[in-house]
N, C-alpha and C positions, 0 to 999 in steps of 0.2 A: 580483757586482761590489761591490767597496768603497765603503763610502756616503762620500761625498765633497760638503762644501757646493758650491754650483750653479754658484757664480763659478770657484771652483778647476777643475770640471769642466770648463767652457769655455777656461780655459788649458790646461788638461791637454790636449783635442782639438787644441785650436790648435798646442801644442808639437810635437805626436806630428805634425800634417796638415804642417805646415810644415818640420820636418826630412825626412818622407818625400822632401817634393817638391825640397827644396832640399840635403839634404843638410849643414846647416852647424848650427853650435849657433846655439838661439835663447833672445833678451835681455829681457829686461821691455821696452825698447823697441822691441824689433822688434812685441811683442804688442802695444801701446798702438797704435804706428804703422799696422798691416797691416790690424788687426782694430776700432780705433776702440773699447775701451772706455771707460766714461767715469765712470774711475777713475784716482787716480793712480796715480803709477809706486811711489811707496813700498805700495802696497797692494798691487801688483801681484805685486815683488820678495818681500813677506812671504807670499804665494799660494804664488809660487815656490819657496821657503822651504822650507813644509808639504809641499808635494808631493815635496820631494827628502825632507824626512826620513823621508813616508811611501815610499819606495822606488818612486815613481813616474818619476823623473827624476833627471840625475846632472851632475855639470864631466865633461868628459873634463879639462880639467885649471882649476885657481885660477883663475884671470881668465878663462875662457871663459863662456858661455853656456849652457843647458843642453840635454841631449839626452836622450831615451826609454829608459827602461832596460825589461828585458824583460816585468816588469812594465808601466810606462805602455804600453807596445805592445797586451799581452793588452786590456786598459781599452779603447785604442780602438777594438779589432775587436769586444768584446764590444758596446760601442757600437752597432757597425756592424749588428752580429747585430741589437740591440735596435730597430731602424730598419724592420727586415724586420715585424713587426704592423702593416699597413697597411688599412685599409676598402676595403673595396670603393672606394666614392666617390675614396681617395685614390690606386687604383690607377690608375683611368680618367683621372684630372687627369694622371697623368704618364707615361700613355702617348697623352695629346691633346699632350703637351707634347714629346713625341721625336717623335712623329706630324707638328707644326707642320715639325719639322727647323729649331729657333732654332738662330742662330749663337750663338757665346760670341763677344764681340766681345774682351774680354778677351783672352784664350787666344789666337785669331786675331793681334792685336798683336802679342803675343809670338813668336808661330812664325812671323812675318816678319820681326823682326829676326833668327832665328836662322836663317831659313831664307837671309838677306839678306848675311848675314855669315861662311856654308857657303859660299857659291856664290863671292863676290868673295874669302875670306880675310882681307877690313879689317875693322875696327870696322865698326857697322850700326844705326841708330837709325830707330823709327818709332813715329811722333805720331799717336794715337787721333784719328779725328776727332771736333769739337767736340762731345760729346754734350748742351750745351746746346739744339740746335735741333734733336737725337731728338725724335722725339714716344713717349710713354708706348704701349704697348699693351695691358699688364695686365701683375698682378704674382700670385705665388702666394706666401700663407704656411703656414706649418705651425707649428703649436704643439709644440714639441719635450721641454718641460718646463715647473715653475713658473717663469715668467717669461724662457721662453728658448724662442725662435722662429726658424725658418727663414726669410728673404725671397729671392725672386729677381726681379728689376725684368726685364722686358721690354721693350725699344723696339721702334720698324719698323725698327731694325738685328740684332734680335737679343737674347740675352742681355747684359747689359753689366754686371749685378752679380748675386750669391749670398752667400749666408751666413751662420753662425749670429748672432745677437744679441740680445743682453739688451732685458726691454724692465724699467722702473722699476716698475710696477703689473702682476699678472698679469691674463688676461683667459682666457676659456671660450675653449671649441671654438666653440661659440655664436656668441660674438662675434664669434671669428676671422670666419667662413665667414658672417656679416653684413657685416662691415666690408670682406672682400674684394670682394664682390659691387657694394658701395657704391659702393668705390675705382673699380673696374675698369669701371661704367656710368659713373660720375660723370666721370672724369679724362681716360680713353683718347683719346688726339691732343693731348693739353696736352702743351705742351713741359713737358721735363724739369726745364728753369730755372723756368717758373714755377711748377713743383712743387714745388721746392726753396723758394720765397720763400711761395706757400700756407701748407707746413706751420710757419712762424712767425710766422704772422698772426691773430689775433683773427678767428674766424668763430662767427657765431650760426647759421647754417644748419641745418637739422634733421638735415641728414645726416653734419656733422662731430660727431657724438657724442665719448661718451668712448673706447671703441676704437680709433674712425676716429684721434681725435688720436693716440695714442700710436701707431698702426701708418704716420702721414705719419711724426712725428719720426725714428719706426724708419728708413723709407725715405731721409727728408731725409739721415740722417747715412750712410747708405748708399749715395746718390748724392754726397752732401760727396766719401767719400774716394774713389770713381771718377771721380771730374771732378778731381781733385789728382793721380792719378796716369795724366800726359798723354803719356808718352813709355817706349818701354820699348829698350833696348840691351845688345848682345851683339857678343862678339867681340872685344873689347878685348885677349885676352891674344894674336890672332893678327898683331897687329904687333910682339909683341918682338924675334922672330927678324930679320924686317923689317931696326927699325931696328939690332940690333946687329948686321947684314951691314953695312949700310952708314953707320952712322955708330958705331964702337962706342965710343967715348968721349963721346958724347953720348945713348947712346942711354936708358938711364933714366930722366933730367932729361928728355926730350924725352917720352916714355912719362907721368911722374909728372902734366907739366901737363895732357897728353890727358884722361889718369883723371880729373883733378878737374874737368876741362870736361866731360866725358860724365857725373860722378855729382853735378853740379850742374845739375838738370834743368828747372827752372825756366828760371836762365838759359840753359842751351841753347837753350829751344824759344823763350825771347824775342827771343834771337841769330837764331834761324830765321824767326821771323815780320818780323826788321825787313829783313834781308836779301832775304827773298822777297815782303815786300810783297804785292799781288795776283796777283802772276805768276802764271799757270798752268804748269805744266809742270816741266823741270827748271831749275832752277837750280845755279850750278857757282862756290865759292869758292874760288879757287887762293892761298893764304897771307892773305887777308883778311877772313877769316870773326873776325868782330866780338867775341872772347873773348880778354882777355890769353892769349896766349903759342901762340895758335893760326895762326899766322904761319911755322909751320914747314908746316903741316897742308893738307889740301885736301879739301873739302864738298862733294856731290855731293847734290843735293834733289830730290823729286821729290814732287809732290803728286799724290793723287789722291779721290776722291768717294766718296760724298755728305759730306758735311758740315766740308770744309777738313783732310780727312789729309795729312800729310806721312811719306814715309820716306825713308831715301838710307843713304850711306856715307861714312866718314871716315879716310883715311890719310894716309900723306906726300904731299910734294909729288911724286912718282916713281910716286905709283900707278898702275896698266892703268889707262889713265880711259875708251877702248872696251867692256874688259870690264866696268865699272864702271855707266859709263850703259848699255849694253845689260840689264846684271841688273838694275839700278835699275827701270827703264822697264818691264821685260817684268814684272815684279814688282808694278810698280805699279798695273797693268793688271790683272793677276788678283786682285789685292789689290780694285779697284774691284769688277769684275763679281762678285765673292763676293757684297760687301756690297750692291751693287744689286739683284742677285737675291733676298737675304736680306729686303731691304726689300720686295721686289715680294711676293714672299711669307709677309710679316705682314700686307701689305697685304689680301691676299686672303683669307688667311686669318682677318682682324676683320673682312672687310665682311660686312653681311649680309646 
């Protein structure tokens, strides 16, 4: 494998993992965004840079993005290979870890809005719930290189984050498999939020060493960008036909405002907490849902447990709104009973 400094190697993976999944060329910003380094962007781009002129990475065209050439590809299986020298000890962690049967709570999100937006044919959005009030179960890391670590956060919902990251100082195997142990007696049942607000606070404690701090920060910034990304949507191209059946002189203008209310995610889901209030259940906005230009549109919501999820569906005013709330609902229900179940048993599985 081509010796590659350590940062570039972590873009180079990232490029290679993310076009896999996605398919689309990816940006210095999509890397900064996704992956939370904490680095700028002009640093990034000049990474970028090197890696294309080393034959790692290519435009499919000028202004695009970049994607894996066959090269970057071999790099990251070779990776994958090099992954496979595991201890003993590390083999047993992660087969107590598929043993557990953790949800990805992530992953799950996602395959509900797609699975959401299969079933009805509309647009399909669903809101993570709050993992502020997760509580922690344990986290595992893995020393991947100088100064480059594995983390995976566990709650009693599940998986809810992974992945590689820089840390600023390196640290042993040693310390790793100190500081885990540390974390994971010390922490387990603290909420999420106050883990996040811990690891920026001044602690003399004998057990927030120097380790322990850098592997909170690690975590901190690895719960930052999964608490930011609260809402996940699919389906969107399956109202074109839609509206240019029936309105076909409006139908793009009508389409363009939808896109920029569903990839403004923020405001949507702030749109959805004021509308739905404490309501349980579904809620149903027919041309009033509280987003300039969403007045053609009609919102179908539906919450469900533990910790304030919402998912539903968004089309014209002319939607099946039967078929609509029936998939909603029936959806939302097995979307619950996953995550219950999934809690019941991290539950049982950390008591001891």
């Amino acid at each position: 494998m081509k010796s590659l400094p350590e940062r570039q190697r972590l873009i180079l993976k990232e490029i290679v993992d993310r076009y896999i999944r996605l398919r689309e060329p990816v940006s210095s910003r999509m890397i900064l965004e996704d992956y939370g380094l904490t680095v700028s962007s002009a640093t990034v781009r000049n990474d970028m840079n090197d890696l294309e002129a080393h034959g790692f990475i290519e435009k499919p065209y000028s202004s695009s993005g970049r994607v894996p050439t066959t090269q970057g590809y071999r790099f990251f299986v070779e990776w994958l290979l090099d992954l496979g020298e595991l201890t003993r000890e590390e083999r047993l962690e992660i087969v107590e870890t598929y043993a557990a049967r953790c949800l990805d709570v992530g992953e799950t999100i996602r395959q509900t809005a797609f699975v959401l937006a299969d079933i009805t044919g509309y647009a399909a959005f669903a809101v993570r719930p709050e993992l502020e009030q997760a509580k922690l179960e344990r986290v595992l890391l893995h020393r991947m290189g100088e100064g480059l670590v594995f983390l995976a956060v566990i709650s009693d919902l599940g998986i809810i984050e992974h992945g590689l990251l820089p840390l600023e100082v390196d640290i042993s195997d040693e310390e790793i498999a100190r500081t885990v142990n540390t974390i994971n007696q010390t922490l387990r049942g603290s909420s999420l939020a106050s883990i996040r607000k811990l690891a920026h606070t001044e602690d003399d404690d004998e057990w927030y060493e120097r380790p322990a701090r850098q592997a909170m920060l690690v975590l901190s910034q690895l719960l930052d960008r999964r608490m930011s990304k609260r809402v996940e949507t699919d389906g969107l191209l399956n109202l074109v036909d839609d509206l240019q059946r029936m309105i076909p002189e409006q139908a793009m203008a009508r389409f363009a405002v939808l896109s920029r209310s569903l990839q403004s995610k923020m405001e949507f889901v702030a749109a959805l907490e004021r509308v739905r209030g404490e309501e349980p259940g579904v809620v149903v906005n027919i041309g009033d849902f509280p987003m300039d230009g969403m007045e053609d549109f009609s919102v179908i919501s539906c919450s469900y447990r533990p910790h304030g999820g919402v998912l539903g569906v968004v089309a014209p005013l002319w939607m099946d709104y039967g078929r609509s709330l029936s998939a909603a609902t029936y959806i939302a229900g097995r979307l619950e009973s996953l995550l219950m179940t999934s809690q019941a048993e991290q539950e049982k599985t950390g008591s001891p």
